[in-house]
Steps between C-alpha positions, in 0.01 A plus 500: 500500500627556163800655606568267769462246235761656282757537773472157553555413137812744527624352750549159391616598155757666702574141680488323203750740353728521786518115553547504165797668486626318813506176333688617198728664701580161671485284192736746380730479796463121513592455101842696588547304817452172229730634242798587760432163649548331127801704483627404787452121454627449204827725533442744204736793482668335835226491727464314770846309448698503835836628533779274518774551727839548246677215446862576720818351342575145610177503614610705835822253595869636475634435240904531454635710185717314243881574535687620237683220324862385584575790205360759697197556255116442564465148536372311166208172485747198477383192319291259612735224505728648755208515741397179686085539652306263692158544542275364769128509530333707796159421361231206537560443094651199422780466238512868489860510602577271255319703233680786514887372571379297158472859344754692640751173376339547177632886491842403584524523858731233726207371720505257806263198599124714559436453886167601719515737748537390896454718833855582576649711822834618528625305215365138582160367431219440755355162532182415606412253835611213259809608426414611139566830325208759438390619191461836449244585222370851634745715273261764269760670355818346348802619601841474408806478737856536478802615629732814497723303251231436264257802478610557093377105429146611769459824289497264163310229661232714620496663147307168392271537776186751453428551896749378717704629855860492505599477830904456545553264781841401697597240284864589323503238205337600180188282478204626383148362677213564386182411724174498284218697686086466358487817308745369245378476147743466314825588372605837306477483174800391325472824252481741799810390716842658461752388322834349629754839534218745568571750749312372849276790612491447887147521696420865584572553895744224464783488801875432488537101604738582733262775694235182560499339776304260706470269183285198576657195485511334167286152426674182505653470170806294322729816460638605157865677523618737235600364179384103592374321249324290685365514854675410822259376768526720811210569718451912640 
């Protein structure tokens, strides 16, 4: 009896020990499982933080190289008051046109009236059943257009701009326009633009002008020829 008594005992010392050492394996396991988990949410050394697809230059669009100048040597910023911009808001934010033709004046640039955005097809703008044009406030990115004539004065314009598109369109006069998307902030910082007679560094994977085709067709506009002081009103 004694003896059965004693295995008994045994045995559930054994049980005890055994489930024992379960448990602190599992706490241990479950303390790691805690600590990667911390890790992970609160991104030390990089963890957890996704990867982000590399910015491409232009952000993906064509962009056309700048031509040498009329000298035959790399093309150099010109000064703002040889370039005429008009910017037009593609947003929902009122004024915001306004805003920033205010600030591009105040750095010297020849700016036209600001104007909103409308829906546009093949150069002319749709109207609505009522006969009235559409706004067009969906733009998220700005972006800059312009045409082979003018890509020096788009590479200087865009300079001030911290995350805009060029995108050259068919247009052969040398306005600038400048269509405000939502993600812009703000302008570059005056202390961080080139200065006039740098060398223009064209976008990496740039293409000749003259090798793109199937331009889209530019927004209606008053047209700016080369060397005008002031604008003649044609509409493109």
């Amino acid at each position: 009896m004694s003896e059965l008594y004693d295995e008994r005992q045994a045995r559930k010392v054994y049980m005890r020990r055994r489930q024992a050492k379960v448990f602190s394996v599992t706490f241990v396991l479950l303390a790691a499982a805690l600590v990667v988990s911390l890790l992970f949410y609160f991104h030390l050394f990089g963890l957890g933080i996704p990867e982000t697809a590399a910015v491409q230059p232009n952000y993906g669009v064509t962009a056309p190289c700048v031509p040498n100048g009329s000298d035959g040597k790399p093309a150099k910023y010109p000064a703002y008051n040889t370039i005429t911009v008009q910017v037009e808001n593609g947003t929902d934010h009122l004024g915001f046109a306004g805003a920033v033709t205010d600030a591009l004046s105040n750095r010297g640039f020849v700016m036209q009236d600001a104007g909103t955005l409308t829906k546009q097809k093949d150069g002319k703008e749709v109207l609505d059943k009522n006969g009235d044009t559409i706004v067009d406030s969906s733009i998220q990115r700005t972006v800059i257009y312009f045409g082979k004539n003018a890509i020096a004065q788009a590479y200087t314009v865009n300079a001030n701009f911290t995350d805009a598109v060029m995108v050259m369109d068919d247009r052969s006069d040398m306005l600038v326009t400048v269509v405000l998307g939502a993600t812009f902030n703000d302008l570059t910082a005056k202390d961080a633009l080139p200065a006039t007679g740098d060398t223009i560094e064209s976008i990496s994977g740039c293409v000749a002008a003259d090798k793109m085709t199937n331009l889209p067709k530019a927004l209606i506009h008053t047209a700016v020829e080369p060397a005008q002081t002031s604008a003649t009103t044609t509409q493109q």
